[in-house]
N, C-alpha and C positions, 0 to 999 in steps of 0.2 A: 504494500500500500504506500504513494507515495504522499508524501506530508509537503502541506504547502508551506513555500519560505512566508516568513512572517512580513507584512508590509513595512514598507519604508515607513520612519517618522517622517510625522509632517516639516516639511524646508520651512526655513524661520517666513520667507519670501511666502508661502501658501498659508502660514499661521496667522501672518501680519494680513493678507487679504481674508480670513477668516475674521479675523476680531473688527477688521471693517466695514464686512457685510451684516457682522452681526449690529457695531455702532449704530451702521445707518437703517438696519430694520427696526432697533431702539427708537431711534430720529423719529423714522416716519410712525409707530404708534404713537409714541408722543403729541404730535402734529396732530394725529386723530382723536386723539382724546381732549388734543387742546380746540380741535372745532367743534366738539363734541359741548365741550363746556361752555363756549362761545354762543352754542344756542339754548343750552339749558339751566336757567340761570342759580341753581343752587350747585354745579359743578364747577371747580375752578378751571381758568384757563390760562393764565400766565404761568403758574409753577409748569402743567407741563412744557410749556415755550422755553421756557428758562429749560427744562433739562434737555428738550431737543436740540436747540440751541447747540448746547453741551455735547451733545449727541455726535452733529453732524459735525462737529468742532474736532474730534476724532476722526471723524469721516469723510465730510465733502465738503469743503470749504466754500464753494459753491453755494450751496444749500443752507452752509451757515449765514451768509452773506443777504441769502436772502431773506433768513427769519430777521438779520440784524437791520436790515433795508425797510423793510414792511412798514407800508405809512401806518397803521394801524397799530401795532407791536411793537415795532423795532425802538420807537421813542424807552418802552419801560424794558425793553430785554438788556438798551443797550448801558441805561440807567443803575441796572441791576448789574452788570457787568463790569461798571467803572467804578461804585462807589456802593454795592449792596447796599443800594437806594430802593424805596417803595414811593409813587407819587402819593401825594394825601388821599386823592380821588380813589384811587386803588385800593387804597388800607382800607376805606369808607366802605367800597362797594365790598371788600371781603369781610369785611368785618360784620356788614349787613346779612350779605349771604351767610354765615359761618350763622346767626343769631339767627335768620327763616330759615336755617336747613334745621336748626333744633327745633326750633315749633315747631314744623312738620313733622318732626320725628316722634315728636314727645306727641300729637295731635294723633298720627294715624299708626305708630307702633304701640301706643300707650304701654308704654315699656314698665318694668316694676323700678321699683325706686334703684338699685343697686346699678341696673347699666343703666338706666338714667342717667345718677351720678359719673359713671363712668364713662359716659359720652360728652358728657359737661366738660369731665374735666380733660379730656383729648381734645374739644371744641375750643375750651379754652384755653389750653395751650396753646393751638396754634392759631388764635387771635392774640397772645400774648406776643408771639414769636414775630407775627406780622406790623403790632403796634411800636416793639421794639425796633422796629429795622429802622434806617437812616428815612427821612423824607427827601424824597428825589427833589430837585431844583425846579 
């Protein structure tokens, strides 16, 4: 019986296009999660811009360029990049949502008090997290 040779390791040159393809499959979920939240408004939508951002910053530079260009976006992506800055508008509107995604929660999951609390206090953490950040210019 003859036994097969064992395959080659992967060449650094086929690794590095590996973790790239992987980057950029990163990217573009990101992207869709961030149009995603873009329509629905108790999801966010800059965090994931920021990590595609990050994403394609690994990966296409291209692609990055164009999340940083975006008349739309690119003002608070690139804000976020220079000075992990948050506009006020931003913080306002998160900080809104992050407050009607709980009443919602609290409204149609009528949770028992224990994840209640416990959704509280992951809510507000990261409205804390958000309040804290620098105000963008």
């Amino acid at each position: 019986m003859a036994t097969e040779a064992p395959a080659d390791p992967p060449t650094p040159r086929r690794l590095h296009a590996a973790l790239r393809l992987g980057w950029l499959a990163l990217g573009f979920l990101f992207v869709a999660l961030g149009v995603i939240g873009a329509l629905l408004p108790l999801m966010p939508t800059t965090i994931f811009l920021i990590l595609a951002t990050g994403c394609f910053a690994r990966s296409s530079p291209r692609l990055e360029a164009w999340l940083l260009d975006h008349p739309r976006f690119g003002p608070t992506l690139r804000a976020w990049r220079r000075d992990r800055a948050i506009p006020r508008r931003a913080k306002m509107l998160a900080c809104s949502g992050i407050a009607g995604g709980y009443a919602l929660f609290l409204l149609t999951a009528a949770p028992r008090w224990p994840l209640a609390v416990a959704v509280a206090a992951i809510m507000a953490g990261c409205a804390l997290y958000i309040v804290t950040r620098r105000t963008a210019r």
